[in-house]
N, C-alpha and C positions, 0 to 999 in steps of 0.2 A: 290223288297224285298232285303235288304241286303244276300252278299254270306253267311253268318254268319247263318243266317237260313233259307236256302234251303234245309237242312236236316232236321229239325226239324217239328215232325209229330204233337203234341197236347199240350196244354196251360199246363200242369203238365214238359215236356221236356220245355217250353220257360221260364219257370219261374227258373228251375234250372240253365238254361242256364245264365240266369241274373244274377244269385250268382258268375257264373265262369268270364263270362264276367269283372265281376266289382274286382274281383283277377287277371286276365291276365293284368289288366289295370296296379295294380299295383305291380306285377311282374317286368312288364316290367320296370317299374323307376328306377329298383333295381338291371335288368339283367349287364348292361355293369360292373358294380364295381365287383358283382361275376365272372363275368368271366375275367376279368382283374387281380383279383387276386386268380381266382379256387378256390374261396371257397365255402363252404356248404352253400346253402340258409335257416338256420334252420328257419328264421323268414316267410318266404314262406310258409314251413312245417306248421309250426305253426298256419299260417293265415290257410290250407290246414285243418287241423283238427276241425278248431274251426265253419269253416264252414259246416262240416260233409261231404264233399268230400270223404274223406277217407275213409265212410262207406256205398258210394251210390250203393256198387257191393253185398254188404255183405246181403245174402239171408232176406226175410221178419220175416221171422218165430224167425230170432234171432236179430231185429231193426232195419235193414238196409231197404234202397230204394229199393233193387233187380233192378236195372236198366239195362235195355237192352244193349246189346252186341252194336249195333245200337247208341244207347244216347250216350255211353262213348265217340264212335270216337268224336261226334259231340261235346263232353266235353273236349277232348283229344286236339282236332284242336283247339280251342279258346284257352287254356292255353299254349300253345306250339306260340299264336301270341302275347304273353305276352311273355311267355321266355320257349325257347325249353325244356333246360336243367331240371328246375322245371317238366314240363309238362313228360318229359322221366324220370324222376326217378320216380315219384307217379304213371305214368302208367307201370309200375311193381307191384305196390301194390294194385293197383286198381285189375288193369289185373287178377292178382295172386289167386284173389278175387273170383272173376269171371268164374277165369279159376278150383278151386275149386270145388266152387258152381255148375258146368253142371258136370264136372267129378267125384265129388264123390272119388276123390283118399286118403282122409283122414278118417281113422275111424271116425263115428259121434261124439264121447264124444269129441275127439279132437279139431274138426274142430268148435264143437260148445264153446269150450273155445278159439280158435283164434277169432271165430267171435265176443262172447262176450266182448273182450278183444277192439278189435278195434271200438267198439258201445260203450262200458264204456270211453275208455279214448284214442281214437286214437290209437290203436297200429298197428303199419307198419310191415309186410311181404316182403318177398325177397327170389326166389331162387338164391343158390350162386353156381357153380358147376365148372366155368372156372380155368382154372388152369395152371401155368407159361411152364410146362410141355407139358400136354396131351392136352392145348387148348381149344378150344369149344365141350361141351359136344354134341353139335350135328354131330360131326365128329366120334363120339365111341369109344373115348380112355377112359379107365380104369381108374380112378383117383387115383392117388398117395395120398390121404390123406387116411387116414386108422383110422377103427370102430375097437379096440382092444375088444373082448369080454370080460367081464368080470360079478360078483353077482350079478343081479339085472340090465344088461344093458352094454353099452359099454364105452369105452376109449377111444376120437378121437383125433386123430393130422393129423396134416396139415394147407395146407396154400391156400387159392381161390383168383383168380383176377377179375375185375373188376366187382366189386361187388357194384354194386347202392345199393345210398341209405344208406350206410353202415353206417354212423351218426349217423342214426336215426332207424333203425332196432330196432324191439322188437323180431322178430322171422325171424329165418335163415333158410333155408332147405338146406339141405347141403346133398351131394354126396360122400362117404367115400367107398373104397374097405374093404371087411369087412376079417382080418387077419385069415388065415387059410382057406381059401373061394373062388373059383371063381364068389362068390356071391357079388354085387355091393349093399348097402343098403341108402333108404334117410332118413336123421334124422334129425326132429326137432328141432334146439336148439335154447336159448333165445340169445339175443343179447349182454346181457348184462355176456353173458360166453365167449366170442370171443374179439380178440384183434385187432381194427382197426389199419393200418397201411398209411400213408394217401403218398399217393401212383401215385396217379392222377395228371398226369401234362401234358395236350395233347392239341392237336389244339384246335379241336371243343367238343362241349356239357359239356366244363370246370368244369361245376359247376354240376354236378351228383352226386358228393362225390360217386364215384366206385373204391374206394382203395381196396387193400388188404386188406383180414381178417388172422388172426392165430388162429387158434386151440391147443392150446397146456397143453394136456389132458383133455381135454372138455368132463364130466361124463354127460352121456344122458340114460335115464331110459329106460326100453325095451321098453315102449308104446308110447316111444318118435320114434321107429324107425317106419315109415309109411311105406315104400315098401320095399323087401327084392328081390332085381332081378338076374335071371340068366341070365349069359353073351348073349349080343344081345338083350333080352329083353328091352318093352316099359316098361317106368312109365305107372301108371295109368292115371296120367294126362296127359295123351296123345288121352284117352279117347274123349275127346273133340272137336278133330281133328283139335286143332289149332287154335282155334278162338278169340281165347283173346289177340294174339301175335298182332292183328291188331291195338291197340294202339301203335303201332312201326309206322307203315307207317302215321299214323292219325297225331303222334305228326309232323314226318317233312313236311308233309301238309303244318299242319298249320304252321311251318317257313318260307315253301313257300308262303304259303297265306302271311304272314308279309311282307317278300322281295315283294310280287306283288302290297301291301298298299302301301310303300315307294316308290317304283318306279311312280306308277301311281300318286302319291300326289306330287311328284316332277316333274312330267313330267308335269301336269297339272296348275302347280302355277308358273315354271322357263321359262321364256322370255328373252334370250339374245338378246343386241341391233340389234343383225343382223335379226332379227323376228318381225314381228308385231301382234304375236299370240304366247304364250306357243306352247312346244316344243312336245305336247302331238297332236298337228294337223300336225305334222311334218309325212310325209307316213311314213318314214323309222321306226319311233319309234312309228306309229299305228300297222304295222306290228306285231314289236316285243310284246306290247301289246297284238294282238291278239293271237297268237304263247302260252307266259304266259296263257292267256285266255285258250285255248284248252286242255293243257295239263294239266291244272288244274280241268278242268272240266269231262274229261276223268279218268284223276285219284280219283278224288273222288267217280265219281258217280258209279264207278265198285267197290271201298271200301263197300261205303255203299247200295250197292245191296248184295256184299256176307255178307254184315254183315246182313243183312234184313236177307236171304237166311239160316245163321245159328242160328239166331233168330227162326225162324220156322221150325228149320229141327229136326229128333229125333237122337238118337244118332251114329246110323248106316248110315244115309245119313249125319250126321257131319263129320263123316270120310272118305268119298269121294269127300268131298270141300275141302282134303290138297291142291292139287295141285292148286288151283282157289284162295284161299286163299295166296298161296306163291305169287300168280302171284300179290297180287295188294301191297305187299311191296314191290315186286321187282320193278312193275311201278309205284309206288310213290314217291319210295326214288331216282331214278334214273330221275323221271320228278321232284321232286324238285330241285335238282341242275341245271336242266335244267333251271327252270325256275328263280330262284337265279342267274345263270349266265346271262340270259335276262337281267333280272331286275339293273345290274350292267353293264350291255351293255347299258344302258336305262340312268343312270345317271353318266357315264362315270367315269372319274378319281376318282371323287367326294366321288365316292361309297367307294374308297379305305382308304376314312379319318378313324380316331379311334372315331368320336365324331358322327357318323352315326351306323346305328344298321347291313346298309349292309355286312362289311365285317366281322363279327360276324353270319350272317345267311351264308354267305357263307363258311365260316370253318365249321358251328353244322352241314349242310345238308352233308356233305360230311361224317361224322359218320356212316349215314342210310347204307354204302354198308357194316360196320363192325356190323350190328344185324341182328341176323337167323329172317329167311331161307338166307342164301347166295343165289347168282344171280344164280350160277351155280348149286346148289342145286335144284332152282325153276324149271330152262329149262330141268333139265334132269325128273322132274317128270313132267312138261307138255309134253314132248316128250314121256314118256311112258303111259300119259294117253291117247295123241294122237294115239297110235299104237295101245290101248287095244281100244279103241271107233270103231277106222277103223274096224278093226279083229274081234271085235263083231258083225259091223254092214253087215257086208260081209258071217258072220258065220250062 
């Protein structure tokens, strides 16, 4: 059986799987020229919508697939072996979806006008929270854009960075310190109240379109404001315990998966005159093969066991799969470059031309160490869940 569906549990997941399949196919035709010039793939988007992608998370009850936490990865890796970059910014809005829908962190009327909205006409989601300043919000800085109270709702300004997606955004959640307040509040706003700032010019995952936004005075209705937190406090969507974040490690998978098709397709079909066999029975570069092999296999198949595992858990054992949960983006994104640098070991100088897709996966995988959970983040909550398990078990 193709690696492509060795996840895949029932003819309802193969048949969607075929949809994405046949868009990774033509993503990828389209990858090298956006990332050549970082631009927005809106026609990707576009392809992404018309296929209903974009609505396969969004609960039944309001037209969507409801599809499992499980299916996505397995939807995530296919379109990420078409083009990373595509496959990382819609798994935000996928995710977002998702991550929603188990948490409950939106008032109902709300949540069922986001959802309606993206089941009537595509509309894309994105939290935006990072900031030039304070950083990544999973570090606990205080955000410098500010919720001015005011009749009827608040006043916002400020500015967020790398903000996927940001193109094409219908709905923002955004992270504002609320003025007079030790209170930190998230608010809704549309997209189309906010000032993209195109912002984005970096190695890898080019084409995210994660520029900057501005806010500036952006009126948001009180019932736009969703959580109202005191310092230290979790969002609601945290609820979840994290489990939608796994479209992060799912997309550079499947990059790795790409680099492992390029490598092994090249290794198998190139016979230089000094060989009387492809270069793919050569030990050295069965080796490395195998090495890709393992690491690939190791990493997915612990992905999609905690994704099984959150799939079936309630909401009180969801929140004790953080730490198991951190761990398989930390060993994902950290064996995809492994495996990316094989694969370029694999077809040596060759790999480093501009007219091959390797050195292109070898900048997007290198992204994976810059999305939460950090590496260091991950080890210290497996180290503390290691010491609370011993201590229990002793107790």
């Amino acid at each position: 059986m193709d690696s492509r569906e060795w996840f895949l549990r029932d003819e309802a997941q193969r048949r969607r799987h075929e949809v994405v399949a046949a868009l990774a196919k033509t993503f990828a035709e389209r990858a090298a020229k956006h990332d050549l010039e970082a631009s927005f793939p809106h026609e990707n988007i576009a392809d992404l919508r018309a296929s209903g992608y974009v609505r396969w998370t969004v609960p039944a009850r309001f037209g969507g697939e409801e599809i499992s936490l499980y299916e996505l990865l397995a939807h995530q890796e296919a379109l990420a072996r078409g083009d990373g970059s595509t496959a990382l910014a819609i798994g935000w809005h996928v995710g977002m979806m998702l991550n929603l829908r188990a948490s409950g962190a939106f008032p109902e009327p709300l949540f069922e006008e986001v959802c309606r909205s993206v089941v009537a006409r595509g509309a894309l989601i994105n939290s935006c929270a990072s900031e030039p300043v304070t950083g990544s919000p999973s570090r606990g800085g205080r955000p410098q854009t500010t919720a001015y109270p005011e009749a009827g709702g608040y006043r916002i300004r400020g500015r967020k960075t790398f903000s996927t997606l940001s193109p094409a955004l219908d709905w923002i959640l955004v992270t504002a310190g609320i003025d007079g307040s030790p209170d930190v509040g998230e608010f809704l706003l549309r997209g189309e109240d906010v000032q993209v700032i195109e912002t984005w010019n970096v190695m890898g995952m080019r084409a995210t379109g994660s520029h900057d936004i501005v806010m500036e005075d952006v009126f948001v209705p009180e019932d736009r404001l969703v959580s109202r937190l005191k310092p230290g406090q979790k969002s609601p969507r945290n609820r979840d315990g994290g489990g939608w974040m796994l479209h992060i490690p799912a997309t550079y998978l499947g990059v790795a998966l790409a680099a492992r098709d390029a490598a092994v397709r090249y290794a198998a079909t190139y016979q230089p005159n000094s060989l009387p066999h492809p270069i793919a029975k050569v030990e050295h570069i069965q080796e490395k093969m195998g090495r890709m092999e393992l690491k690939l296999l190791a990493a997915r198949t612990l992905m999609y066991d905690l994704a099984r595992r959150w799939d079936e858990a309630d909401e009180a054992t969801r929140l004790t799969l953080r730490p198991q949960l951190g761990a398989v983006k930390t060993l994902a994104t950290n064996s995809a470059m492994e495996v990316v640098d094989l694969a370029m070991r694999i077809v040596g100088a060759r790999s480093l031309w501009k007219d091959l897709p390797l050195e292109r996966y070898y900048r997007d995988v290198r992204a994976g160490l810059h999305n939460p959970p950090m590496d260091d983040v991950v080890y210290r909550m497996l180290a503390d869940a290691a010491v609370q398990d011993v201590m229990e078990g002793e107790g």
